[in-house]
N, C-alpha and C positions, 0 to 999 in steps of 0.2 A: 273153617272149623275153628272153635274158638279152642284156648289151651288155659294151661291153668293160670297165668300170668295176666291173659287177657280176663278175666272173670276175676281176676283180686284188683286189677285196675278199675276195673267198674263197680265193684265194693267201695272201694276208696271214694271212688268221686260221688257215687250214692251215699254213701258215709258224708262226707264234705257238705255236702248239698242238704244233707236233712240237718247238720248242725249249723249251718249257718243261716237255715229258715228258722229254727229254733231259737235261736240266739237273736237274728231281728224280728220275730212274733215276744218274744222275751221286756227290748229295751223298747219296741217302737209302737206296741199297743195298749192303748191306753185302760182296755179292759181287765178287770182284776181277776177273773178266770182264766182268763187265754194267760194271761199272765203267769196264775200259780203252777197250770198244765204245764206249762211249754220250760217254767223251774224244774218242778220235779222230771220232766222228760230231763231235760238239759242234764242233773245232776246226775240220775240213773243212766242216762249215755256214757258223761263222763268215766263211770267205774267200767261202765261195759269197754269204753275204748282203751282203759288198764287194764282190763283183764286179756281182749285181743292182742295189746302190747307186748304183755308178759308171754304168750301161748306162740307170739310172731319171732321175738328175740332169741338167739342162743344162751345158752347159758354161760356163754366165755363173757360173755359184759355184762358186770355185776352193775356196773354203772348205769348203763343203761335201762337194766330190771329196774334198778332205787329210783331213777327219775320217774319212768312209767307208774311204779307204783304211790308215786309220791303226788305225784298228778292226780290220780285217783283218789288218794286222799284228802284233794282239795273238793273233789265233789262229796264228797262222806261229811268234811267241816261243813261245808256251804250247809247239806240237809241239816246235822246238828245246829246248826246256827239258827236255821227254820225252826226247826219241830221243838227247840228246848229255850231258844234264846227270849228274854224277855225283854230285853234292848232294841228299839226301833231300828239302832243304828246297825246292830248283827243283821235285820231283815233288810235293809239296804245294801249291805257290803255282799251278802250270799249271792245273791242271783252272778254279781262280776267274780265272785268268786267260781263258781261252776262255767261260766261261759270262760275265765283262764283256763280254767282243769282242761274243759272239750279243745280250745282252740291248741293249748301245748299239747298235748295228748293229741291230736292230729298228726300235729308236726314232728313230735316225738316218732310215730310209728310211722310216717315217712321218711322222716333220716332213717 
């Protein structure tokens, strides 16, 4: 019988598992489609794993909220960066931008 500990461990590592396919279809395919998908997934993960952050923490670690939501933030910059930036160099930095946000934001709602 599974219990609720075992079924958040398997979220987790299903979580892990789709951001870090996401993140090598991201840096290691050379197609410019699979490329902007597997951004915008990346980025819209990132906020989603701020907001699981926020809904997993107590409210006794304010600290801990400000990182998670701060992390999340870096996926919101990354999209801004996209959808508004006219600098080649914005459309380069966002994508490592968003795969920080996912990768800390992981480890964030592990610790």
């Amino acid at each position: 019988m599974m219990n609720s500990l075992d079924l958040l461990i398997i979220v987790f590592m299903a979580m892990t598992a789709i951001s870090l396919l996401a993140i090598c279809l991201m840096f290691l395919v050379k197609h410019p489609t699979v490329k902007k998908v597997s951004f915008y997934f990346l980025a819209i993960f990132g906020m989603l794993v701020a907001v699981l952050n926020h809904l997993m923490t107590p409210f006794t670690f304010p600290g801990e909220l400000a990182i998670g939501w701060g992390l999340g933030g870096l996926s919101v910059a990354a999209l801004l960066m996209t959808l508004l930036g006219k600098n080649e160099k914005l459309h380069k930095i966002a994508p490592i931008l968003a795969a920080v946000s996912v990768v800390f934001g992981m480890l964030n709602a592990f610790m």
